[in-house]
C-alpha beads as a LAMMPS data file, in Angstrom:
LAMMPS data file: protein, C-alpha beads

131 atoms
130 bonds

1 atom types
1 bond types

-500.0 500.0 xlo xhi
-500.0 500.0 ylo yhi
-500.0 500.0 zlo zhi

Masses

1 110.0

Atoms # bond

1 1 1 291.680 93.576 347.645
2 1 1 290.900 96.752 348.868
3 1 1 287.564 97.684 350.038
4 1 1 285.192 99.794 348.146
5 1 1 284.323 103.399 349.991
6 1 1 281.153 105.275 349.556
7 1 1 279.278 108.222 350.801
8 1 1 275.579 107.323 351.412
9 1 1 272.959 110.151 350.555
10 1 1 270.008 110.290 353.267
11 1 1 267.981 108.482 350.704
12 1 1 270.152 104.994 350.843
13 1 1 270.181 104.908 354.667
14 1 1 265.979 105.272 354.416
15 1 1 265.776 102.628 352.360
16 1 1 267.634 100.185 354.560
17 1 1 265.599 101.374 357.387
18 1 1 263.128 100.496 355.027
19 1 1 263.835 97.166 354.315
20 1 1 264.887 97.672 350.599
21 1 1 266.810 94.584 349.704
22 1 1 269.924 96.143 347.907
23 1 1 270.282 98.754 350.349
24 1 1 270.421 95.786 352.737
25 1 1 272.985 94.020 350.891
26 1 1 274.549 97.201 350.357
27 1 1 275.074 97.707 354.401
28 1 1 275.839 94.416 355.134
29 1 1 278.598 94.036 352.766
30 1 1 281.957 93.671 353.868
31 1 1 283.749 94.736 350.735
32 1 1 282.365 98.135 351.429
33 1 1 283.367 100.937 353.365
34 1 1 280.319 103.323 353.898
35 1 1 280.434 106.642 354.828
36 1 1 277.836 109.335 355.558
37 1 1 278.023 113.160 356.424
38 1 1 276.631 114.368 360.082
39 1 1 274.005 115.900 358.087
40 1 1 272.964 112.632 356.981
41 1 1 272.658 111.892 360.946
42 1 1 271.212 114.988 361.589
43 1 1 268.257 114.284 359.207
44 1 1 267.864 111.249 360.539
45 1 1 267.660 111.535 363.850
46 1 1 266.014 114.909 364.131
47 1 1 262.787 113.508 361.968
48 1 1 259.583 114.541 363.468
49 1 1 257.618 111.785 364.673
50 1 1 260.414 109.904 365.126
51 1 1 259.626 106.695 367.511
52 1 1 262.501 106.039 370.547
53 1 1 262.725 102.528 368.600
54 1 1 263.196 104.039 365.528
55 1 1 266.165 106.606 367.254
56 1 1 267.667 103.297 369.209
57 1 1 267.601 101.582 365.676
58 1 1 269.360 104.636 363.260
59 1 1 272.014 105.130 366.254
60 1 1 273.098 101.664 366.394
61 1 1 273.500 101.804 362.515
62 1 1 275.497 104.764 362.702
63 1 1 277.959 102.877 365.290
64 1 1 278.664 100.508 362.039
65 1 1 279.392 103.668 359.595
66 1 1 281.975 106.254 359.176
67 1 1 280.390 109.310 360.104
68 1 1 282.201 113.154 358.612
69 1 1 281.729 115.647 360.464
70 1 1 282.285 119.226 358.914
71 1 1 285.565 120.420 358.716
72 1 1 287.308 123.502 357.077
73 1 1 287.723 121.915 353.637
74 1 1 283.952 120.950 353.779
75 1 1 283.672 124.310 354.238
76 1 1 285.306 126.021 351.862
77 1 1 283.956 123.416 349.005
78 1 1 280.673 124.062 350.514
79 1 1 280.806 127.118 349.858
80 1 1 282.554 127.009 345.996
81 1 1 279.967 124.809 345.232
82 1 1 277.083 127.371 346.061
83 1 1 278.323 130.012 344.140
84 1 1 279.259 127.951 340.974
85 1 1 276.088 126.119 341.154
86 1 1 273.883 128.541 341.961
87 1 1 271.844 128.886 338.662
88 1 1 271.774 125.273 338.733
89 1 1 269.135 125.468 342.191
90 1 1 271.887 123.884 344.236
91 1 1 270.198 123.467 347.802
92 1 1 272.552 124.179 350.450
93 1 1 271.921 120.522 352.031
94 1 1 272.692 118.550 349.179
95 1 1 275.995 120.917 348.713
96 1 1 276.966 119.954 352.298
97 1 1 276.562 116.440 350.691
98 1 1 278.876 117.202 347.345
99 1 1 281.392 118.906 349.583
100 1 1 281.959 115.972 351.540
101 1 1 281.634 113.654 348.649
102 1 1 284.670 116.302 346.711
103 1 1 286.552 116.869 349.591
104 1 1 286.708 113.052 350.954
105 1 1 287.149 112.158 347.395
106 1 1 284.187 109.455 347.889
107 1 1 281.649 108.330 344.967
108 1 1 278.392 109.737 346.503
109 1 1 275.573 107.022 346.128
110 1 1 272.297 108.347 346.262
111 1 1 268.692 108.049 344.322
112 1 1 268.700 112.033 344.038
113 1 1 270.511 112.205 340.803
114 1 1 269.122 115.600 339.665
115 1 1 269.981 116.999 342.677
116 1 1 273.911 116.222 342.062
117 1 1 274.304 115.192 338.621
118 1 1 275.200 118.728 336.943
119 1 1 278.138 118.840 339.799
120 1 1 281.758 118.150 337.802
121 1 1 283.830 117.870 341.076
122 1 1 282.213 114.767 342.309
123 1 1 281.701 111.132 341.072
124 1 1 278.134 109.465 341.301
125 1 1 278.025 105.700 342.139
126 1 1 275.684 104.201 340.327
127 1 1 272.586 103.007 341.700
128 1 1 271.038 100.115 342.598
129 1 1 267.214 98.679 341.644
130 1 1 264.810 98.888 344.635
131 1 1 263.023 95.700 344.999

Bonds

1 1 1 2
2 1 2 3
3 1 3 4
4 1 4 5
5 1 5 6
6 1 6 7
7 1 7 8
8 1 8 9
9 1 9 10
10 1 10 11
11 1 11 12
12 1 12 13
13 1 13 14
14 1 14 15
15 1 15 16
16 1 16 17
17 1 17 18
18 1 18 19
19 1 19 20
20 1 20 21
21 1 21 22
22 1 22 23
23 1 23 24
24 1 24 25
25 1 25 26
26 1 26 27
27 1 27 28
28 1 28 29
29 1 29 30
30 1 30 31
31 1 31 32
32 1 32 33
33 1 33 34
34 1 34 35
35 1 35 36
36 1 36 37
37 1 37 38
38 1 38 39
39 1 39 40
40 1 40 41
41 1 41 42
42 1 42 43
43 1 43 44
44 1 44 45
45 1 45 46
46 1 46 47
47 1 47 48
48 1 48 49
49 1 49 50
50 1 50 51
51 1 51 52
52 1 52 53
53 1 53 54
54 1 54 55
55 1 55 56
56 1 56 57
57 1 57 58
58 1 58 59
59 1 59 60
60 1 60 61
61 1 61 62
62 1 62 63
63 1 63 64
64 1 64 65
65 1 65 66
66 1 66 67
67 1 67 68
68 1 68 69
69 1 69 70
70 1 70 71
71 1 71 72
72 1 72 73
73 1 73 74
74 1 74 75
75 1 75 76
76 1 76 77
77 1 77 78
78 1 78 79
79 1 79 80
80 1 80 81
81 1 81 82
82 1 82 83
83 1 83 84
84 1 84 85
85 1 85 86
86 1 86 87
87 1 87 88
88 1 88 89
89 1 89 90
90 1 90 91
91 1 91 92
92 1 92 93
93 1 93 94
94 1 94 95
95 1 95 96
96 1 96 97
97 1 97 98
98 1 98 99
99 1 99 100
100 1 100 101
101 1 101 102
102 1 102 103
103 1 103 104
104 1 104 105
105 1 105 106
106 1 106 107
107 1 107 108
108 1 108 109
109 1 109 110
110 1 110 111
111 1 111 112
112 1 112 113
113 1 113 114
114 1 114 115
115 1 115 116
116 1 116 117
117 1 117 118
118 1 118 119
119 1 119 120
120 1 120 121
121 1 121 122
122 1 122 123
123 1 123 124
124 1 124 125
125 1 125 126
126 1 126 127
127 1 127 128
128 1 128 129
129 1 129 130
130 1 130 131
């Protein structure tokens, strides 16, 4: 069977480091293949505040993920998306995000649904209950 593939929003990876319990199942599952964008690991690693046991902690997480970096399609889509979108308030972080998620072809799984639901070229996962 073949594995499930997502792109994790900044807000999923939080609530692991959080402790949520279906964002732990969620990372611990071998049936799926996550995936995050390097802005996702620029957020998180470039958080002020942020405790050397806290950085040690995200980077060894990340060494379990796929990480995208941004490439010319990214671009371009990036880019698209702004323009099209515009009206809409699209924030050029979260179209980073959508560009990946179109370009990669990945569902994007995040709590942010306002931010991305208006967005035709991508696919929303659909999210889990925090407990």
């Amino acid at each position: 069977m073949a594995k499930i593939k997502l792109l994790i929003d900044t807000d999923i990876f939080i609530d692991y480091l959080k402790g949520i319990s279906a964002a732990k199942v969620l990372f611990r599952s071998t049936d799926i293949d996550i995936y995050c964008s390097v802005l996702t690991k620029k957020e998180l690693l470039n958080k002020p505040g942020l405790k050397d046991s806290e950085r040690k902690r995200i980077v060894s997480i990340f060494k379990r993920l796929k990480t995208l970096t941004l490439d010319s399609d990214i671009s371009l889509k990036y880019s698209d998306l702004l323009v099209k979108y515009h009206d809409n308030g699209l924030q050029p972080p979260d179209a980073i995000i959508a560009a990946t998620a179109w370009s990669k072809k990945l569902p994007l799984l995040t709590r942010n649904w306002r931010h991305f639901r208006y967005i035709k070229e991508i696919k929303l996962a659909p999210i889990y209950e925090q407990t």
